[in-house]
C-alpha positions as CSV (number, residue, x, y, z in Angstrom):
1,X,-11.9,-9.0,-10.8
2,X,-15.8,-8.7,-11.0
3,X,-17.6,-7.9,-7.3
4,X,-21.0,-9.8,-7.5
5,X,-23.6,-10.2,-4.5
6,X,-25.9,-12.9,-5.9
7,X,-25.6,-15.1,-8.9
8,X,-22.5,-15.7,-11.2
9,X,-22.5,-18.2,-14.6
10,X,-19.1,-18.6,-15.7
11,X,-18.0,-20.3,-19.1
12,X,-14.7,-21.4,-18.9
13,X,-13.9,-22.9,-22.7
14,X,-11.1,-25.4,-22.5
15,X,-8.6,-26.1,-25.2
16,X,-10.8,-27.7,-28.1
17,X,-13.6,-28.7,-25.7
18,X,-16.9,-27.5,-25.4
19,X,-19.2,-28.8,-22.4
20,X,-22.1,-29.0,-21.9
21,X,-22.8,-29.3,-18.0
22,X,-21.9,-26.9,-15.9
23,X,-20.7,-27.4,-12.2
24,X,-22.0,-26.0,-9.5
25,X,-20.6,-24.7,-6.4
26,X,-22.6,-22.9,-3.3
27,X,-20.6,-20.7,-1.1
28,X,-22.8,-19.6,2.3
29,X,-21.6,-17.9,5.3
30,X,-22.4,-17.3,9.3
31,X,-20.9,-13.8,9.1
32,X,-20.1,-11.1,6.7
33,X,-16.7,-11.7,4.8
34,X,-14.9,-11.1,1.3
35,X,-14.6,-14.4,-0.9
36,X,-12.0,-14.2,-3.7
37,X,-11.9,-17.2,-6.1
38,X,-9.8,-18.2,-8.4
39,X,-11.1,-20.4,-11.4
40,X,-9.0,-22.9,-13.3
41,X,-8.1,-20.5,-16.5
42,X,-7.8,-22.7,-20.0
43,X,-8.4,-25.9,-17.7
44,X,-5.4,-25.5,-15.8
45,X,-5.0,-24.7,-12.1
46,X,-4.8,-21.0,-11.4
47,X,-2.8,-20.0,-8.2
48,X,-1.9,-16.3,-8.5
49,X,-5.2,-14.7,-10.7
50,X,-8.4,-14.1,-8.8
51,X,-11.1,-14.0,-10.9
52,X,-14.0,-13.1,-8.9
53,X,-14.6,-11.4,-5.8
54,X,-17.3,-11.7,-3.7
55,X,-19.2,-9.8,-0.7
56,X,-20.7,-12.8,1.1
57,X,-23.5,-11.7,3.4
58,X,-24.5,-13.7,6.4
59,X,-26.6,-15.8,5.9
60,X,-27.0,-15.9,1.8
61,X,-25.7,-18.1,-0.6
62,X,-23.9,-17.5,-3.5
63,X,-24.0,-19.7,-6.1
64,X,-20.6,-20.1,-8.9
65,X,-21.2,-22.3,-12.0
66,X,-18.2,-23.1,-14.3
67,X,-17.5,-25.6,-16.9
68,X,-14.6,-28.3,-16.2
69,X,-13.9,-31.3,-18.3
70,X,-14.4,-33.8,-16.4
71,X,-12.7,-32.0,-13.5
72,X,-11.3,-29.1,-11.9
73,X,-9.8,-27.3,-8.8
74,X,-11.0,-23.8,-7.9
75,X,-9.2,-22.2,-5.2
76,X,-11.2,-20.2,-2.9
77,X,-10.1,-17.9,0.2
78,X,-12.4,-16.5,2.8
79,X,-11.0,-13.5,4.4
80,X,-9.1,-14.5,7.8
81,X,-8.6,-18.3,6.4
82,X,-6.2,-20.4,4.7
83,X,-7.2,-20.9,0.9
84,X,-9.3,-24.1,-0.1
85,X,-8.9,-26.0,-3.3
86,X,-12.5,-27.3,-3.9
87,X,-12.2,-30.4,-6.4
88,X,-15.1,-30.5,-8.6
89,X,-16.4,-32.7,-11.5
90,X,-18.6,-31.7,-14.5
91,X,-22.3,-31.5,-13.5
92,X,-21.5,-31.9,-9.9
93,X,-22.4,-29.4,-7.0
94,X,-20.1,-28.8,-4.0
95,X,-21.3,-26.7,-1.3
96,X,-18.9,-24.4,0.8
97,X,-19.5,-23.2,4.0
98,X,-17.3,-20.6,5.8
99,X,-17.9,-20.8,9.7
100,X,-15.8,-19.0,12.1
101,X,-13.5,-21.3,13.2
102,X,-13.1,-23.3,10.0
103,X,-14.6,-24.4,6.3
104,X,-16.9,-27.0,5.6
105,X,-18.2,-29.2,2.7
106,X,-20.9,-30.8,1.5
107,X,-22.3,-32.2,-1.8
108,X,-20.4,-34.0,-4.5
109,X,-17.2,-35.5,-2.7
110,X,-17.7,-33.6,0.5
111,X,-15.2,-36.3,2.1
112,X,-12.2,-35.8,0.2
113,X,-12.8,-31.9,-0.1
114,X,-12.9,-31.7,3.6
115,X,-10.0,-34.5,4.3
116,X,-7.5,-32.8,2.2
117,X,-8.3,-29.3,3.5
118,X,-8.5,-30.4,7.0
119,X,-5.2,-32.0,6.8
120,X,-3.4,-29.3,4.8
121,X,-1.2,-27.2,7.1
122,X,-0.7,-31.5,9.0
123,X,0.6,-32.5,5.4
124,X,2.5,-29.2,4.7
125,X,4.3,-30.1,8.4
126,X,4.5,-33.7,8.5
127,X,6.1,-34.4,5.2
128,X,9.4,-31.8,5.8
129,X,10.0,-34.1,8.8
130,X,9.1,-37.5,7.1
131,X,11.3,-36.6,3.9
132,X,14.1,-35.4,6.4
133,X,14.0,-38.5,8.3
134,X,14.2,-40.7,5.0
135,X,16.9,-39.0,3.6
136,X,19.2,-39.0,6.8
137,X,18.0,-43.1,7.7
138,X,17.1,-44.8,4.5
139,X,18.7,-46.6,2.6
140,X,19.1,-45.6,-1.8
141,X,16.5,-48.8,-2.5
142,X,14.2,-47.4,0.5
143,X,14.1,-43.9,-0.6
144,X,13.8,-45.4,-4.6
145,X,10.7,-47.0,-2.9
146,X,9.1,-43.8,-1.7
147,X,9.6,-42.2,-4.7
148,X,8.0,-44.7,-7.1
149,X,5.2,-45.0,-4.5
150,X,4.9,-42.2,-1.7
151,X,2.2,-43.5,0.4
152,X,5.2,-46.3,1.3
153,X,6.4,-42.8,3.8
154,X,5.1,-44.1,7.0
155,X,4.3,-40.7,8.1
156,X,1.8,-40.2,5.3
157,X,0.5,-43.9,4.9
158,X,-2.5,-42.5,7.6
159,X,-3.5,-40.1,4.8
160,X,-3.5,-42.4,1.6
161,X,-5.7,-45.1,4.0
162,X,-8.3,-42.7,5.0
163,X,-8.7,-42.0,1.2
164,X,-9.1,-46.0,0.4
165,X,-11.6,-46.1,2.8
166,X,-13.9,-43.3,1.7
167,X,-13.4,-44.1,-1.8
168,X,-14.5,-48.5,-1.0
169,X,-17.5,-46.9,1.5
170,X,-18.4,-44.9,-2.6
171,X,-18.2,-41.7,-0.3
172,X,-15.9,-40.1,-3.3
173,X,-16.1,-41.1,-6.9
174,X,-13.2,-42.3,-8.5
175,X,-12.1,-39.3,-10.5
176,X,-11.6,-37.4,-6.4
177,X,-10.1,-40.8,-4.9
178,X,-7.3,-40.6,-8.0
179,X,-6.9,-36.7,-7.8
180,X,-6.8,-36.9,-4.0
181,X,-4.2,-39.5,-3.9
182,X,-1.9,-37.8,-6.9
183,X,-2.2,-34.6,-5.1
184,X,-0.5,-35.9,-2.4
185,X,1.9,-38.1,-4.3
186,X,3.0,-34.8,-5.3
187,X,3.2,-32.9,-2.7
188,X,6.0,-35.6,-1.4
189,X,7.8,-35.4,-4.4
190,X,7.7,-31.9,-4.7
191,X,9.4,-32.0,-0.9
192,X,12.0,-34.5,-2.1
193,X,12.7,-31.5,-4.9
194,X,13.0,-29.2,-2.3
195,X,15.7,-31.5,-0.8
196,X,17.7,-31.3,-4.1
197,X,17.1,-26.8,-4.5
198,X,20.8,-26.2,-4.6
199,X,21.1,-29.2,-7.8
200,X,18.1,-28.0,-9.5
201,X,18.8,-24.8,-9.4
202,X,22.5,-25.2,-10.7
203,X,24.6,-23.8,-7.7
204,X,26.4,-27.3,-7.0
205,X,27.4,-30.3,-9.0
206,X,25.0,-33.3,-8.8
207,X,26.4,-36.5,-8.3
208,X,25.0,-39.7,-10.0
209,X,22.9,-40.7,-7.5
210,X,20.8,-37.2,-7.0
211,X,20.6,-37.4,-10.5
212,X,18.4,-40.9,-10.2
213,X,16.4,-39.4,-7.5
214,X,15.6,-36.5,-10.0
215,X,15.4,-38.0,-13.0
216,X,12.6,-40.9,-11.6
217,X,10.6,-38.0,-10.0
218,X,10.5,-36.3,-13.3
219,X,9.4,-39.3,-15.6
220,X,6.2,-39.9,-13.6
221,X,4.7,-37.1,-14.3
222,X,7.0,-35.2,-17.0
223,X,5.0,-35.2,-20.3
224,X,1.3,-35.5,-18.6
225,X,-0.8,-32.4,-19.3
226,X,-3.2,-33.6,-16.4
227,X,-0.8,-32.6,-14.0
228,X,-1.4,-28.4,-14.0
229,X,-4.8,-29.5,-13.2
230,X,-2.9,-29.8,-10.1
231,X,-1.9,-27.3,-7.3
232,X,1.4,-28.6,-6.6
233,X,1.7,-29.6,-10.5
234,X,3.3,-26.3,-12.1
235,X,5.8,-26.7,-9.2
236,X,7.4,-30.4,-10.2
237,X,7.1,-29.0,-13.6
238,X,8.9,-26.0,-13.3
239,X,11.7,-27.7,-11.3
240,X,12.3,-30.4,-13.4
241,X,12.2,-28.6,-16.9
242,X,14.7,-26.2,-15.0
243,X,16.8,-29.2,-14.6
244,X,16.8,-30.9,-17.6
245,X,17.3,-26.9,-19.2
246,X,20.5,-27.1,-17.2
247,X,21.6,-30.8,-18.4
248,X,21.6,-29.2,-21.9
249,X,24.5,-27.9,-23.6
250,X,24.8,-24.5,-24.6
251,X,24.0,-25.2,-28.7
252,X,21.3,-27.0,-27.8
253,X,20.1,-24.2,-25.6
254,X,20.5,-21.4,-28.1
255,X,18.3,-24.0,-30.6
256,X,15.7,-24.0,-28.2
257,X,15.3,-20.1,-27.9
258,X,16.2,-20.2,-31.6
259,X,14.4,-16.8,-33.1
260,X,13.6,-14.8,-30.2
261,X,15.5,-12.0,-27.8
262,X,17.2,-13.1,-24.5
263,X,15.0,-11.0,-22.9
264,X,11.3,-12.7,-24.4
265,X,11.6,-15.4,-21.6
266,X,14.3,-13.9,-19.4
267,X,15.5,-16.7,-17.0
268,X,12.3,-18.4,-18.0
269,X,13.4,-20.3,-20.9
270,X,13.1,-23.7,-19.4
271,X,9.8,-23.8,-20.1
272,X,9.7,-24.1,-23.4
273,X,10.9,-27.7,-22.6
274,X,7.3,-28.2,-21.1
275,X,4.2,-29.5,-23.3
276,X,2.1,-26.8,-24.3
277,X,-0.9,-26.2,-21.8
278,X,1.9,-26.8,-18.9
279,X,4.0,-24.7,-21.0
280,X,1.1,-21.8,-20.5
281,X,0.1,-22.4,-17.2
282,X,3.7,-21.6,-16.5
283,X,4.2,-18.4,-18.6
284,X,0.9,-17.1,-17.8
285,X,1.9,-17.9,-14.0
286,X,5.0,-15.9,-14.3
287,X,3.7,-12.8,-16.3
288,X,1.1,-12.7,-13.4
289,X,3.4,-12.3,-10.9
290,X,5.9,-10.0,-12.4
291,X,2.8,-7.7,-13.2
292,X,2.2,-8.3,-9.8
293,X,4.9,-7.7,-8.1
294,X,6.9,-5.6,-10.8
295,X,9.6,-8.1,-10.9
296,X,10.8,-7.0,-14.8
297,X,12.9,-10.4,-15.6
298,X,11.2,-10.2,-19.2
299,X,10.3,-8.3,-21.9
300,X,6.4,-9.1,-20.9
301,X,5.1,-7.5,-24.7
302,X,7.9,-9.7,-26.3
303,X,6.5,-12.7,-24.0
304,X,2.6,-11.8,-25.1
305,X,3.4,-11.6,-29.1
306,X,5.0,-15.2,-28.0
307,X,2.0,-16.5,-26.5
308,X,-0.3,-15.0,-28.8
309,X,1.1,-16.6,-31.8
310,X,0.9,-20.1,-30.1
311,X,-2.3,-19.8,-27.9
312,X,-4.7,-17.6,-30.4
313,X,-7.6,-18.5,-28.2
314,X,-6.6,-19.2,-24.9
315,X,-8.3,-17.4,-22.2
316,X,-4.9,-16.8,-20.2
317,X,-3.3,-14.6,-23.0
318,X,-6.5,-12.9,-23.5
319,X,-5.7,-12.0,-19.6
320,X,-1.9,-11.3,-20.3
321,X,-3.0,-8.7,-23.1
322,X,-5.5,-6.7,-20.9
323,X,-3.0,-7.0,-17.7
324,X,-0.1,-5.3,-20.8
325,X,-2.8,-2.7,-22.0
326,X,-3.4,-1.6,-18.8
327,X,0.8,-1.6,-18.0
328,X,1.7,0.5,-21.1
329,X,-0.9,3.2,-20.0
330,X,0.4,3.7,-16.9
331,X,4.3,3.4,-18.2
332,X,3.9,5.0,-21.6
333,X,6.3,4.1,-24.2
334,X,9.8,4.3,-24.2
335,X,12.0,6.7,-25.6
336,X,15.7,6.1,-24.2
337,X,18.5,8.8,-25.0
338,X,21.8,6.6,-25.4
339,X,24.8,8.7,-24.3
340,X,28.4,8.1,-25.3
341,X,30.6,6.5,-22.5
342,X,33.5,7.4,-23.9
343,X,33.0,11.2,-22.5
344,X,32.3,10.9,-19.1
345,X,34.6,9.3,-16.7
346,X,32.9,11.2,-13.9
347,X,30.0,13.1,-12.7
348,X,31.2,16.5,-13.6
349,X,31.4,15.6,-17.1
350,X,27.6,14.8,-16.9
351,X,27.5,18.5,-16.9
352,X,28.5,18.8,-20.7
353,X,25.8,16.5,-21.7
354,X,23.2,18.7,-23.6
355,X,19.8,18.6,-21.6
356,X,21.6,17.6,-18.3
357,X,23.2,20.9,-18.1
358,X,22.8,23.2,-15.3
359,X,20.6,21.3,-13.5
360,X,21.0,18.8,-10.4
361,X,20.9,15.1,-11.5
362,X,19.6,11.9,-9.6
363,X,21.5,9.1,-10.5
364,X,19.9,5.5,-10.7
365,X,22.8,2.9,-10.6
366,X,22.2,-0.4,-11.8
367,X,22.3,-3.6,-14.7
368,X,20.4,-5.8,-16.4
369,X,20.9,-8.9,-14.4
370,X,20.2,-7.2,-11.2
371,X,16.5,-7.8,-10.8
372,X,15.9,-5.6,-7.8
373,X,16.8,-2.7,-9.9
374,X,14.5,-4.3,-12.6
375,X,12.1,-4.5,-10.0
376,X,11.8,-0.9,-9.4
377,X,11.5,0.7,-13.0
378,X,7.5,-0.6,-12.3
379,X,8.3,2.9,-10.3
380,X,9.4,5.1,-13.1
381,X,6.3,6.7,-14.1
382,X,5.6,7.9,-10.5
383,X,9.3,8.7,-10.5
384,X,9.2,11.1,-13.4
385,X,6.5,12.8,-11.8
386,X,7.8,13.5,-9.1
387,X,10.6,15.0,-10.6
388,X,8.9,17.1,-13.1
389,X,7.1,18.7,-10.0
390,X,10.6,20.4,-9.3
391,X,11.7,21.4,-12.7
392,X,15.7,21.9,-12.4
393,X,16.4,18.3,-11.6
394,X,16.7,15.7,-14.8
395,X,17.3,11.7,-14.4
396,X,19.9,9.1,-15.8
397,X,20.4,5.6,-15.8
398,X,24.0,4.3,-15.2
399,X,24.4,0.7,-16.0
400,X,27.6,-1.7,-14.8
401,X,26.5,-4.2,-17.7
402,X,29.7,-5.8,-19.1
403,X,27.7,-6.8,-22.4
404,X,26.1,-3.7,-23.9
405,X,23.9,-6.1,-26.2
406,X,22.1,-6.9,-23.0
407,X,22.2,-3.4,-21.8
408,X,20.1,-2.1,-24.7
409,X,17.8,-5.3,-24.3
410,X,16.7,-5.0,-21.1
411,X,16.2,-1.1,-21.8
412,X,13.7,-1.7,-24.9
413,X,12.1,-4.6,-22.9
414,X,11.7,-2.2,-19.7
415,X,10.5,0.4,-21.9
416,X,12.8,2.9,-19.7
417,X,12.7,6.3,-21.3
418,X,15.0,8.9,-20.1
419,X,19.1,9.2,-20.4
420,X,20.9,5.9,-20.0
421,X,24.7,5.9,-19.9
422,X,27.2,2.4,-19.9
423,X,29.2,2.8,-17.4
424,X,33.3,3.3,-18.9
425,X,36.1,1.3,-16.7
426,X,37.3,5.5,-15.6
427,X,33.5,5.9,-14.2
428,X,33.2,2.5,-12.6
429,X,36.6,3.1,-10.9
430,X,35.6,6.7,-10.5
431,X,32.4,5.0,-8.4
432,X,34.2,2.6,-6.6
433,X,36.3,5.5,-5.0
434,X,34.1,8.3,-4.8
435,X,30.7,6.4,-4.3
436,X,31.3,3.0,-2.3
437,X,34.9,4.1,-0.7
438,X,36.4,1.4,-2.4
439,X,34.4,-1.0,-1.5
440,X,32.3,-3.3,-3.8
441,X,29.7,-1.9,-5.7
442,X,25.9,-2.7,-4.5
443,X,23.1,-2.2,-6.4
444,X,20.4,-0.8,-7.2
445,X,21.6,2.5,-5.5
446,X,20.5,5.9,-6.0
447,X,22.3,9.3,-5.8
448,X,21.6,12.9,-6.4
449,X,24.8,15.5,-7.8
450,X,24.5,19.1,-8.1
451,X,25.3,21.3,-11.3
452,X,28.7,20.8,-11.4
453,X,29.0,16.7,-10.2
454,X,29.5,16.9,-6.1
455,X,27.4,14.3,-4.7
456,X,24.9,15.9,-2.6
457,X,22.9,12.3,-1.7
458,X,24.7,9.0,-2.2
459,X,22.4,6.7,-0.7
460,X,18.9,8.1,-1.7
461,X,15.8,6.1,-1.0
462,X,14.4,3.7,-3.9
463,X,11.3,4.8,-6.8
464,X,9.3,2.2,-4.1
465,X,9.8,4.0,-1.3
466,X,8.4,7.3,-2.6
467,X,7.6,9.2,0.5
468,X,10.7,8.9,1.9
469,X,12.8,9.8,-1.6
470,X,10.6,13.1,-2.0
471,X,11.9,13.7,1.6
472,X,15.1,13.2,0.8
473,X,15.0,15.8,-2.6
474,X,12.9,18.5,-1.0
475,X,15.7,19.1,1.6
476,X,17.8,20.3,-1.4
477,X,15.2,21.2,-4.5
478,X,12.2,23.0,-4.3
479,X,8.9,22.5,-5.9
480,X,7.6,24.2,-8.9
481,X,4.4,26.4,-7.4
């Protein structure tokens, strides 16, 4: 993110299109407050990147220029308020201004831009209750109905009205009428997804009739690139690609991710189902927020060479490479030391184990499905500082993987240096007993052992929690001078 105080030209180049009039929006404000803004990136709608960051002054104006063919959304959030999607059109100019009790528009399409903001958290409200009601009332041909034409929702017909009137008063063109009216098209069918999570997301069996409902959603807008243009687009994409990933057989599945790792796209695989700029939007949407989050449910350097090789010059994966540089010099590279599980049933044997000898050992259960223990190797290179700085304690990872394929995956993709051990059926039993009391095993969890293998900690705090983890050691280590 670039801070700026006065004037910003942006050239956005989209997929095999070169424009040649920019679009202007003017951002003013009656007090001081942060703007961050978030750009479309490759043409599509960008949710989770913020590209620029303003200091608004009081009383200035700041003026953004971008390229957009014909159209675009930019998302835009003044500190204390809700985000705004401003639409836009090539060569247009939209102006912005943040008051302090709400936003308002003017310029190109003022109307719809301050209709569909105004009405946001209404629409967010009223169509959980309006899809609710249809589903418990109607009727299959009534709720059919809805979905091959949402504005039939009585609760939402107010909405689609107010648009036909702006748009036959030529208040908004017709490029802002259509979006306007789409965007809330699907935002309804996005909620009647929501009604189907459990299907979609494979946890029960869906009957014939859920599988209409789904399957006419998904062909209205399956296929359409103009749809990520959208801010509720990636969402009906994601959901149905996931559900059509899941209609598949397992053959066809493996064909589909034919020639790369299980870990390139994690559970992410789906996607490759999707037409190529909503197939990037998606990816670069993910890799965004597991580098933001540190949510490690991919080999993210396997994912770039992937994205790379199919998007030379998109804008997004020039992103995804800067957001990996910056990664691997704070992680550093990996260099795992495999030990043999045949050897150690418990922690004493640990002991025998050249380079863990003689010195007290923190113990970082987990496995490669478990993505809150993925979550917190983001943690490790604060982790291994932290330990250095008492010099008589050394690390291991202990894994309850069943398949040690996936094990050693997940490792390489992580980039997890350090020991890592498979867990033996005599050491899981051996951890059920001594560790859980015979209960089932949670994780991630995190011990420390002494020299000889008596658990000293056996619920230590997690790599995120630093503060309270170096707590925990310094009652029984002590730091290096």
């Amino acid at each position: 993110m670039r801070l700026k105080l006065l004037f910003l030209t942006l050239l956005l180049t989209v997929i095999g299109y070169v424009p040649s009039q920019p679009a202007t929006i003017i951002f003013s404000s009656d007090e001081d407050v942060m703007l961050v803004i978030n750009r479309p990136i490759d043409g599509f709608y960008n949710r989770w990147f913020p590209t620029d960051t303003v200091f608004l002054q009081s009383g200035t104006k700041f003026i953004y220029q971008l390229f957009v063919n014909p159209w675009g959304v930019v998302r835009s959030q003044f500190q204390g308020k809700l985000a705004a999607n401003i639409f836009i059109e090539k060569g247009g100019t939209v102006y912005v201004h943040n008051t302090r009790e709400r936003i308002e528009f003017g310029g190109c399409n003022a109307s719809a831009n301050a209709l569909m903001d105004n009405t946001n958290v209404y629409r967010w409200m009223i169509r959980q209750t309006a899809i609710d009601s249809l589903f418990q009332t109607a009727n299959i041909d009534e709720i059919e109905a809805v979905i091959s034409k949402p504005r039939l929702l009585p609760q939402i017909t107010r909405l689609y009205e107010s648009l036909d009137s702006l748009f036959a008063k030529g208040k908004i063109s017709n490029k802002s009428y259509h979006f306007s009216i789409r965007a809330i098209d699907h935002e309804i069918k996005d909620q009647i997804f929501s009604v189907f999570r459990n299907e979609l997301w494979g946890l029960v069996p869906v009957n014939d009739t859920v599988k209409r409902y789904i399957s006419l959603i998904g062909k209205s807008f399956f296929g359409n690139e103009e749809i990520t243009l959208d801010p509720v687009g990636r969402n009906l994409n994601s959901s149905y690609s996931r559900f059509l990933f899941r209609q598949m057989s397992t053959a066809e599945q493996e064909l589909l991710t034919a020639g790369f790792s299980r870990e390139t796209f994690g559970p992410y695989s789906y996607f490759l189902l999707l037409e190529e700029l909503s197939r990037l939007a998606l990816f670069f949407d993910a890799f965004v927020l597991q580098y933001k989050f540190g949510v490690n449910e991919f080999d993210r350097a396997a994912m770039y060479q992937y994205l790379r090789s199919e998007f030379p010059d998109s804008e997004a994966v020039q992103i995804i490479g800067r957001l990996l540089e910056e990664e691997l010099r704070t992680t550093g590279l990996a260099e795992p030391v495999f030990l043999s599980r045949d050897s150690i049933a418990t922690f004493s044997d640990l002991g025998n184990i050249e380079g863990l000898q003689g010195n007290y050992i923190m113990v970082s259960l987990w496995a490669s499905w478990c993505m809150p223990c993925r979550a917190e190797f983001r943690h490790s290179h604060r982790l291994r500082t932290l330990l250095s700085s008492y010099g008589n304690v050394e690390h291991i990872y202990i894994s309850i993987d069943e398949n040690e394929n996936r094990w050693t995956g997940a490792i390489e993709a992580l980039r997890a240096s350090g020991f890592h051990l498979l867990a033996s059926d005599e050491l899981q039993t051996f951890l059920i007993n001594e560790v859980y009391q015979g209960r089932s095993m949670i994780i991630p969890r995190y011990l420390l052992i002494d020299p000889q293998g008596n658990i000293l900690i056996d619920d230590l705090a997690r790599p995120s929690d630093m503060v309270n983890l170096r707590n925990q050691l310094d009652k029984y280590l002590r730091r290096m001078e």
